[in-house]
PALUMLUM-808105 format. One record per residue (C-alpha): x, y, z. Coordinates in steps of 0.05 Angstrom, whole numbers, padded with zeros to 5 digits, always signed. Example, Ala and Ser with C-alpha at 12.3 -4.5 7.8 and 13.67 -1.06 7.14 Angstrom:
2
+00246-00090+00156
+00273-00021+00143
END
This chain:
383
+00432+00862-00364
+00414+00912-00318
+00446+00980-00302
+00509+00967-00258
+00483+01016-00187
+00540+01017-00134
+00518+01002-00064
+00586+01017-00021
+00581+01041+00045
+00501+01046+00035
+00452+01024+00097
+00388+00987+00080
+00350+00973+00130
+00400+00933+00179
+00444+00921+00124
+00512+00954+00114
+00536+00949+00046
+00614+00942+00054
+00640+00931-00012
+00641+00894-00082
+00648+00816-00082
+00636+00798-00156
+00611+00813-00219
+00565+00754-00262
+00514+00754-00320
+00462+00756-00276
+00479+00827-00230
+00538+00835-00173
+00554+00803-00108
+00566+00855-00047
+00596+00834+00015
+00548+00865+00073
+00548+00866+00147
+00481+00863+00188
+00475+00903+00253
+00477+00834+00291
+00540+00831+00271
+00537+00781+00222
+00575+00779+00164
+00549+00754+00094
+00540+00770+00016
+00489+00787-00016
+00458+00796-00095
+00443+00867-00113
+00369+00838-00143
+00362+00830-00066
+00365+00902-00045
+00332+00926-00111
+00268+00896-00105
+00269+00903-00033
+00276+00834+00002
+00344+00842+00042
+00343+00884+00103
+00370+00842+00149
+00417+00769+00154
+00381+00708+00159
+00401+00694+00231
+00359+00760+00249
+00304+00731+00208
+00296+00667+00234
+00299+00704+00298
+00243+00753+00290
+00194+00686+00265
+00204+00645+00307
+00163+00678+00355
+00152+00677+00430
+00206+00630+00476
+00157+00575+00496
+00210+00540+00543
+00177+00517+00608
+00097+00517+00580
+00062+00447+00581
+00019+00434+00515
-00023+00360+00538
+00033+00327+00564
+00084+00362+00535
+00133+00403+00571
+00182+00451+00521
+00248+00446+00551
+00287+00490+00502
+00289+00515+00421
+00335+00490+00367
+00335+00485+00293
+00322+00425+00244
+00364+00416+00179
+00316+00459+00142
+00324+00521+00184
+00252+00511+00218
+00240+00522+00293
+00224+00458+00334
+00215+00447+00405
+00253+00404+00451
+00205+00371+00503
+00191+00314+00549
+00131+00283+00556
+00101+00268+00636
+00119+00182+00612
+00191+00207+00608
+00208+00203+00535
+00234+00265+00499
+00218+00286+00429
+00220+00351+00382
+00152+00389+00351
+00146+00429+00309
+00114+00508+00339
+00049+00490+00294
+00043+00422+00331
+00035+00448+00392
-00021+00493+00425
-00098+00483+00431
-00095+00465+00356
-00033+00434+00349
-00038+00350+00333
+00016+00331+00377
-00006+00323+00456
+00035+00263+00476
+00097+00214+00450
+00044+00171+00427
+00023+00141+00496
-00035+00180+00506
-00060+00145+00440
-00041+00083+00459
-00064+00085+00527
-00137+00112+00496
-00136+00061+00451
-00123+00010+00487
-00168+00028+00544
-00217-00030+00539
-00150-00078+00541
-00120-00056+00601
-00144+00010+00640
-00094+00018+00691
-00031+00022+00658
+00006+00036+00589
+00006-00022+00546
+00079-00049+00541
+00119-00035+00474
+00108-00093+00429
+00121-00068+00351
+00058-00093+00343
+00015-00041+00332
+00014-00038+00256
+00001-00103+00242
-00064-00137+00225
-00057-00194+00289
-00062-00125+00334
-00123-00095+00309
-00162-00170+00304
-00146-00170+00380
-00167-00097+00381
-00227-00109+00351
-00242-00171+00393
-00233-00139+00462
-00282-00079+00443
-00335-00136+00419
-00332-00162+00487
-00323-00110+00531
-00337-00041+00498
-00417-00033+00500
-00422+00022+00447
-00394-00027+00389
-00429-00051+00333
-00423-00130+00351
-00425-00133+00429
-00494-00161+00426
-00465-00227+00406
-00407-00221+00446
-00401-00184+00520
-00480-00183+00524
-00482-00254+00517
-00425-00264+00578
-00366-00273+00525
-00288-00247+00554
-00220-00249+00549
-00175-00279+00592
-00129-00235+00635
-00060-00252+00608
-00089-00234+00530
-00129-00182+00550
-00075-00140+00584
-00010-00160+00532
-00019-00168+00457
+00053-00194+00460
+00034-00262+00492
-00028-00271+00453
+00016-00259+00387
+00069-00313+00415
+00017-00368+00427
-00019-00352+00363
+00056-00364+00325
+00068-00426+00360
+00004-00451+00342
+00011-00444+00265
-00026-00373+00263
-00022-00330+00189
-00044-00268+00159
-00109-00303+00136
-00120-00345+00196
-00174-00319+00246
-00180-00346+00327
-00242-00377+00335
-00280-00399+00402
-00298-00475+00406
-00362-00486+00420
-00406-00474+00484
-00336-00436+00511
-00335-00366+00541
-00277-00349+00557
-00225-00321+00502
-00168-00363+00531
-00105-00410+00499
-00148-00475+00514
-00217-00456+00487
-00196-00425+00425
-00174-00461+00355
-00143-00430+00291
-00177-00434+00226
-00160-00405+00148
-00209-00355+00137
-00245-00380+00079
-00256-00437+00114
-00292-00398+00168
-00335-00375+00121
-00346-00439+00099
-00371-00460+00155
-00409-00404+00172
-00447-00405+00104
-00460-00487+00109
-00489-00477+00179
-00530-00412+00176
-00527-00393+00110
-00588-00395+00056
-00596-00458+00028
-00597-00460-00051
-00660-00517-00095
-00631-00534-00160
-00654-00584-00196
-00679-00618-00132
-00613-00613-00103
-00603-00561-00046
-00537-00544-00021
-00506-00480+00008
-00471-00425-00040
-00412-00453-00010
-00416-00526-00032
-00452-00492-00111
-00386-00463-00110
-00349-00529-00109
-00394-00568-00152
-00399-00520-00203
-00322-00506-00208
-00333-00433-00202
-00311-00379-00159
-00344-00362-00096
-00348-00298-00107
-00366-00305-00185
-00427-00345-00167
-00454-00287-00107
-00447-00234-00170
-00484-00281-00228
-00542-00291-00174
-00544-00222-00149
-00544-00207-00229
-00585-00255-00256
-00663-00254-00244
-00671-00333-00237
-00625-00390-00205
-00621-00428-00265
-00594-00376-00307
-00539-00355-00257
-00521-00434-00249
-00536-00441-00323
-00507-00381-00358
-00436-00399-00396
-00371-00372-00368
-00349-00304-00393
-00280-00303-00352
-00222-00336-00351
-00244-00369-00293
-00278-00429-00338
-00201-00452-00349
-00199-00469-00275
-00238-00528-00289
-00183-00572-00319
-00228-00621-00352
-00261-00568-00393
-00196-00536-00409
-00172-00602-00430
-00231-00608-00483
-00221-00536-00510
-00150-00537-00517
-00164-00613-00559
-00222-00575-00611
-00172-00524-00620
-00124-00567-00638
-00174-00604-00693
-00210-00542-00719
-00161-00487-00709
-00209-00430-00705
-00216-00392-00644
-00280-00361-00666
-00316-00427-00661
-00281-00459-00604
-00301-00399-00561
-00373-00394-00585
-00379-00471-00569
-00352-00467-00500
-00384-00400-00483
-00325-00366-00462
-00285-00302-00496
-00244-00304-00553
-00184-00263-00512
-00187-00315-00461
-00186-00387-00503
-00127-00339-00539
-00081-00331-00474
-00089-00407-00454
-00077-00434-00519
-00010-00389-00532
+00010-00411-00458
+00003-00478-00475
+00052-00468-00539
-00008-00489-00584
-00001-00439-00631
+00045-00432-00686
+00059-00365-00697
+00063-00353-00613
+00107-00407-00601
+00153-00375-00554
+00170-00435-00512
+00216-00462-00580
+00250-00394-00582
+00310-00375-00537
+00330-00301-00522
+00403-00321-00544
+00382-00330-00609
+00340-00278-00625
+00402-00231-00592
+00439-00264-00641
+00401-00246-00700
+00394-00174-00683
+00465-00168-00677
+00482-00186-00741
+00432-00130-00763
+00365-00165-00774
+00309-00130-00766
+00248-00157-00713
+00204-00166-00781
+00268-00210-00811
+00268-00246-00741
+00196-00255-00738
+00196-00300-00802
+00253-00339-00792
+00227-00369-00722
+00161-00374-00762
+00123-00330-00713
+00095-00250-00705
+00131-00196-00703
+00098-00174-00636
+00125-00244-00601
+00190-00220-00615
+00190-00138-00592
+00154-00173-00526
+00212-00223-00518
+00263-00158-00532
+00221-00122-00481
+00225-00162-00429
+00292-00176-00437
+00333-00137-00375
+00389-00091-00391
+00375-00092-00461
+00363-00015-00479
+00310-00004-00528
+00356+00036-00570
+00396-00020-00595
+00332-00044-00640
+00301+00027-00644
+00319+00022-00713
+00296-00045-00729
+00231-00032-00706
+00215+00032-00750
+00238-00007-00804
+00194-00061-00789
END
């Protein structure tokens, strides 16, 4: 503990040191008085290693820097200063729209990030939509229906973007009413059945974006489409289809089959290369016939050589179908094995009395909510 040093009736800096508040472990309190007029306390570590010479309030005061009250920054205009609850200077202003808001001193000047309320941005944004006038408040903005209608009114109007070729060049546009108001496109598209993986499509030999030339369609489906009309048509074995329809004839995953012939050199050993994934159980005839050798030969080694597939995979279907014996978990309840463990079992003890692994069981205990793991902490050291 340091040397007690009595600071009464001392100045530092604009600090007057009145008298002794109280003594702790850790040095003394002093009760001081700044020149403000301000009264406050104060450790003596403060005024030894030189970081008190004034009260807070004169602090604050000589960093918050110039009064800014009156200056426009974009369309800002500072009315007045005030403090947030963390003792930082912020700016009361009023933007030329009317609404009022408080920056932060950083936030404002030539590099400051705040200009506007936020309709400068939208208006800038939105400037291919409607170029006149702000676009109305619709709590839209964040959602994905309001930047696919974005998107769709720069492809049509908005020269510089990547897609107006196919759209504006080629006379495509958007009605008036969805053009200027995301609200009532986003009401007609609800009404109509529209989702988060829906997409507004224009019927055919249409050009105008409009409620009676447009129809709604699942996205996958688009693609679909897309693919069977325009896409690259796939020979196999005399057969020639789109990736789309290989997809469904195969049983495998759209995307699966792009990768295995993006992979593979040859079409017949992308088409003809066994399954490696899970994705082989989606077929539910072929699941049907490994889950029925399993059951005869009991080996997972073979099985999954035979059908191609991985051994971790034939493994997770055949213990979710309660096939095997020492994963049977569907036969076991979580009253029981509560039970057991109460009476001071241990998870090995548990393990062979329901005829199954000791693992099975700590995963049942596991999962278990509100079941601390201290109550068979011991049990499972033991085990």
């Amino acid at each position: 503990m340091p040397a007690f040093i009595d600071y009464s009736n001392k100045k530092i800096g604009r600090v007057k040191v009145l008298s002794l508040k109280e003594k702790k472990l850790g040095g003394t309190i002093w009760y001081c008085k700044c020149d403000c007029g301000k009264d406050f306390s104060c450790w003596n570590a403060n005024f030894r290693r030189g970081n008190k010479f004034e009260c807070k309030e004169c602090i604050w005061e000589r960093k918050r820097g110039p009064d800014l009250t009156g200056k426009i920054y974009g369309r800002w205009t500072v009315l007045g200063r005030t403090l947030d609850i963390h003792n930082k200077t912020v700016w009361h202003c009023k933007c030329e729209c009317g609404n009022e808001g408080y920056v932060s001193r950083s936030n404002l000047g030539k590099k400051g990030r705040s200009l506007s309320c936020g309709c400068w941005g939208r208006k800038m944004k939105s400037k291919w939509a409607n170029p006149s006038l702000y676009p109305k408040a619709s709590g839209l903005s964040t959602t994905r229906f309001y930047h696919m209608r974005t998107q769709l009114i720069h492809k049509c109007y908005n020269v510089k973007w990547p897609t107006y070729n196919l759209y504006g060049a080629k006379g495509i546009i958007v009605c008036e009413l969805w053009r200027n108001s995301a609200k009532d496109m986003y009401d007609w598209a609800i009404e109509n059945g529209w989702k988060e993986k829906t997409c507004i499509v224009l019927k055919e030999g249409a050009k105008v974006f409009s409620p009676d030339n447009v129809y709604l369609i699942d996205y996958e489906e688009l693609r679909g489409e897309i693919s069977k009309n325009h896409g690259e048509k796939i020979t196999y074995k005399g057969e020639t289809f789109s990736i789309v329809e290989w997809s469904q004839k195969l049983g495998m995953n759209l995307t699966s089959l792009r990768n295995r012939l993006i992979a593979y050199p040859s079409i017949e050993e992308a088409f003809e290369a066994p399954y490696r994934k899970m994705t082989f159980f989606n077929n539910p005839e072929l699941k049907e016939k490994a889950l029925k050798m399993f059951m005869e030969v009991r080996n997972y080694k073979n099985v999954a050589k035979h059908f191609g597939v991985t051994g971790a995979a034939l493994q997770y279907h055949v213990r979710q179908a309660g096939l095997d014996p020492k994963w049977n978990r569907l036969n076991i309840k979580d009253e029981e094995i509560l039970k057991y463990l109460e009476n001071g079992k241990t998870i090995t003890e548990i393990a062979k009395i329901f005829n199954t692994s000791w693992t099975c069981i700590k995963h049942r205990l596991n999962r278990m909510k509100g079941i601390p793991k201290k109550r068979y902490k011991s049990s499972l050291s033991s085990s």
